[in-house]
Every structure is written in structure tokens, then in C-alpha cells.
C-alpha positions as CSV (number, residue, x, y, z in Angstrom):
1,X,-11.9,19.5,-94.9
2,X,-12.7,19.4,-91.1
3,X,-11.4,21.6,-88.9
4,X,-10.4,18.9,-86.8
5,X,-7.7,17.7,-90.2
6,X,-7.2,21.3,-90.7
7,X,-6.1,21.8,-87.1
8,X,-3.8,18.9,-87.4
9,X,-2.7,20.0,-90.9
10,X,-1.6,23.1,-89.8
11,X,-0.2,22.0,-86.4
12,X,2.4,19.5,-88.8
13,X,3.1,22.1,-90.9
14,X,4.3,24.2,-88.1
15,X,6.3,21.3,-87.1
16,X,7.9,21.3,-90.4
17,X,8.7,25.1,-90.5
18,X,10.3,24.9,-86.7
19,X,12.5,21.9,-86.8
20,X,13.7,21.2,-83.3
21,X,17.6,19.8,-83.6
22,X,17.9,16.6,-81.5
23,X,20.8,17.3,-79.7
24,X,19.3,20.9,-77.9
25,X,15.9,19.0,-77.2
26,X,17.7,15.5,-75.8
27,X,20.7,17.6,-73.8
28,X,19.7,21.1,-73.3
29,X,23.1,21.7,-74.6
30,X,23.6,24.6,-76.9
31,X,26.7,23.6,-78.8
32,X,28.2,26.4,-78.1
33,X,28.5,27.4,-74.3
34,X,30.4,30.7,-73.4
35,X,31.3,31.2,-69.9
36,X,33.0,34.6,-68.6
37,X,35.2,35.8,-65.6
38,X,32.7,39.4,-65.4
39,X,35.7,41.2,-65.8
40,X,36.6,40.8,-69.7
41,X,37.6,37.2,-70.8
42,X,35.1,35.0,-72.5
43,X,35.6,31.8,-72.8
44,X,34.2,29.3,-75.6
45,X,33.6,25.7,-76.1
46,X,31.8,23.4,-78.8
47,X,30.2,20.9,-77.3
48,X,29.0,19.1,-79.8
49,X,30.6,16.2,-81.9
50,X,32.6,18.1,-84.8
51,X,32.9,16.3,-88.3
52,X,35.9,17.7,-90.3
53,X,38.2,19.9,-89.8
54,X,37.7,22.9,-87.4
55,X,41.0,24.9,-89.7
56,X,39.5,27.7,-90.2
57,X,36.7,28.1,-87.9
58,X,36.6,31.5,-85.4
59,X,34.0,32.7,-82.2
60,X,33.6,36.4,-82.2
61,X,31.8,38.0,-79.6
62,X,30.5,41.7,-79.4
63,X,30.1,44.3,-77.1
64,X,28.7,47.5,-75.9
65,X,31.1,49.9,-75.0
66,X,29.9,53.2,-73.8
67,X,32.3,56.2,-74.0
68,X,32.0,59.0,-71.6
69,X,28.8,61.5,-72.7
70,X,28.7,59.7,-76.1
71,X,26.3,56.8,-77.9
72,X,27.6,53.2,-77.7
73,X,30.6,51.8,-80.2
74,X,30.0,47.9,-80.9
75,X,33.4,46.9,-80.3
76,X,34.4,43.0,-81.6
77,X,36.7,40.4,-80.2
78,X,37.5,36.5,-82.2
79,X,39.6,33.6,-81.1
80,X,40.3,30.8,-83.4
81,X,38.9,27.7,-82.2
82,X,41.6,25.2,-81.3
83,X,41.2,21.7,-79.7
84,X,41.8,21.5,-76.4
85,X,43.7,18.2,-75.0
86,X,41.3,15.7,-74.6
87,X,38.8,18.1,-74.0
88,X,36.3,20.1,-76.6
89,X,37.3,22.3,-78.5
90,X,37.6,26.2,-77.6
91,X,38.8,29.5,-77.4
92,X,39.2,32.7,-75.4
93,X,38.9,36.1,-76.3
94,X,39.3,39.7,-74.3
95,X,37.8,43.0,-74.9
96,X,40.8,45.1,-73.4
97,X,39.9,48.2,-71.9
98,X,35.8,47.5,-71.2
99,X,35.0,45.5,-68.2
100,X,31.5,44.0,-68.1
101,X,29.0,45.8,-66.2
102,X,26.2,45.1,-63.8
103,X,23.4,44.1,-66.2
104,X,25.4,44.1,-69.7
105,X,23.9,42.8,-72.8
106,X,25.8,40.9,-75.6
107,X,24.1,41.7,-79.0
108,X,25.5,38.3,-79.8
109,X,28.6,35.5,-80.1
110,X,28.7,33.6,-83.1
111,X,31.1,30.6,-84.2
112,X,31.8,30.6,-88.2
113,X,33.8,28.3,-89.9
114,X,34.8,28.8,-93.5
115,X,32.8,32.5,-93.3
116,X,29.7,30.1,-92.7
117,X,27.5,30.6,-89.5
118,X,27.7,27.6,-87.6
119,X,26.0,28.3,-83.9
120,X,25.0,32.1,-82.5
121,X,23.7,32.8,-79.1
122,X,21.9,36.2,-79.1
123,X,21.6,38.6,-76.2
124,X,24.3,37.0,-73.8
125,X,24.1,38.2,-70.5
126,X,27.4,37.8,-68.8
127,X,26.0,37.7,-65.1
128,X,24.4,34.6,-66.4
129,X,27.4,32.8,-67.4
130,X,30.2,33.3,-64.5
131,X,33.2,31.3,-64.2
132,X,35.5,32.6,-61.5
133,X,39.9,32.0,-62.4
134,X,40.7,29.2,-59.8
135,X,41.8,30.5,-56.7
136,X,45.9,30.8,-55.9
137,X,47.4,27.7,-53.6
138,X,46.5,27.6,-50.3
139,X,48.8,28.7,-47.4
140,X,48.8,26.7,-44.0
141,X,49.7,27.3,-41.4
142,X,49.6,24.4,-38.5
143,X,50.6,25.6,-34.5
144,X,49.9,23.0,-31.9
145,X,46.3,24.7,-31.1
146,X,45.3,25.7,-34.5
147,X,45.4,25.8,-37.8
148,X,44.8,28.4,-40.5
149,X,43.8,27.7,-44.2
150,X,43.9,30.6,-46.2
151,X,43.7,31.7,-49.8
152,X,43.5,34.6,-52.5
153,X,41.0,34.7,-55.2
154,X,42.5,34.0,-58.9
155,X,42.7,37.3,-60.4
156,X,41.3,39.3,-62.2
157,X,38.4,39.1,-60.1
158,X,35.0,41.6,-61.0
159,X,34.4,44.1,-58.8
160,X,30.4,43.2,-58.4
161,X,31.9,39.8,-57.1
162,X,34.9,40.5,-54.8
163,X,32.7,42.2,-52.2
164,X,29.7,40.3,-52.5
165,X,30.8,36.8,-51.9
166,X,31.8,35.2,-48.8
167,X,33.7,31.8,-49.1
168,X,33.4,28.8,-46.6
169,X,35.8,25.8,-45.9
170,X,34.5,22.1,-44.6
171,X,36.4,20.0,-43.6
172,X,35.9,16.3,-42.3
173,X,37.6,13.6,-41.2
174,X,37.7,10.7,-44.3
175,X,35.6,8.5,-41.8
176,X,32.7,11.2,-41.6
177,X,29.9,11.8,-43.7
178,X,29.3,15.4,-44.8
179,X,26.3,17.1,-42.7
């Protein structure tokens, strides 16, 4: 054989040893996609189409936790997934008592149904995957010279975040285009 159909040979045997799936290579989308408020809710969706029933089907995320002077404890935390409205299917789960830190590594956060691994992302890093609690209503208040918009931040909100983020309000008349 010539190296040139050995090459090849080899080259679609790899392709046949490392199937891609079509929906991470055409979307980028990961089925599962876990976001976090970096204090110490995760929350989970599928975001693929599901096929049959989602019954008995749970996400279970685990942590690091670090006691005082001692080695690491894996600690675990599972929701059941549930569907959403008309949205995807999700869950949320908490690890009470262990707020993420700075540069925190997730070993991993599977989704199983039936005891069967359907999707795992390994090595989660929560600073990667922030999604703030929506902020509280706004109070206004209009005088004849001024006006004052104001706001809390939803709560919990992560220490790393509440100091190091300033917020900004545009506003514009409907007429105007944003500049």
C-alpha cells in the first residue's frame, strides 16, 4: 500500500473512532448548558430536542469544598429535570454552606436518566458561566429639575462581583438612535 492510501486509511479510521455529533459541530451548543449566580445556585438546561420521557432523569453537580486545615470533601448536589413552560427543560440545584470561589473548579455536572449518562461537562469553571438574579424594580423618583433611577442588585449577589462592577443606565428618546 502507498503511504499516500495509508495516510488516508488511517486519517478515516480516526474519523471513525472520534465521531463528531452534529448538533455540537452545526450549533456549538453542548446540550447541556449550566449557568451559575457565583455564589451557590447552578442552574441547568437541556437544550437539545428530547425524545421520550424525561420521568426519571436528574443533573448532579460536584464540588470542592475545603474545610479549615483539612484535604478537600467532594460534596454533591441533583435536581430533577422538569420542563419548564414553554421553555427547555431544567433544573436548579444549591450546595448550601460552600460559596464558589475565585478560581473554583467543578470535577464535573452530569445529566442521567434512568441511571444512564446522558451528557457530562467536565471541569466547570463557574467564573465562566455567570448569570446574575435580575435586579429588584426600579425606584423613581421625578422633581421638576431631575430625575433619579435607582436600583438594588437581585440577591444573593458574589462577593467577587458586588464590588467589581459598575452599572450604567442610557436612556433615549424613542425618536433617537442609540450612539
Amino acid at each position: 500500500m502507498s503511504p499516500a492510501v495509508e495516510m488516508l486509511w488511517s486519517l478515516c479510521m480516526l474519523l471513525v473512532l472520534l465521531p463528531v455529533d452534529p448538533a455540537d459541530a452545526h450549533t456549538g451548543s453542548p446540550g447541556l448548558l449550566c449557568t451559575n449566580d457565583y455564589v451557590n445556585n447552578v442552574s441547568c438546561s437541556w437544550t437539545r430536542s428530547w425524545v421520550g420521557s424525561a420521568e426519571n432523569c436528574w443533573i448532579t453537580g460536584v464540588k470542592k469544598f475545603w474545610k479549615y486545615r483539612s484535604r478537600p470533601e467532594l460534596i454533591a448536589q441533583s435536581c430533577k429535570l422538569k420542563q419548564h413552560r414553554n421553555s427547555s427543560m431544567g433544573c436548579s440545584f444549591v450546595f448550601e454552606k460552600a460559596a464558589f470561589s475565585g478560581s473554583e473548579v467543578m470535577p464535573f455536572i452530569n445529566l442521567t436518566c434512568n441511571d444512564t449518562l446522558v451528557k457530562d461537562i467536565k471541569n466547570y469553571k463557574p467564573a465562566d458561566h455567570i448569570k446574575m438574579h435580575p435586579p429588584g424594580a426600579p425606584q423613581v423618583n421625578i422633581t421638576a429639575n431631575f430625575t433619579l433611577i435607582s436600583w438594588a442588585l437581585g440577591s444573593p449577589v458574589s462577593m467577587y462581583l458586588e464590588a467589581a462592577l459598575n452599572f450604567e443606565l442610557r436612556v433615549k428618546q424613542r425618536e433617537q438612535q442609540w450612539k
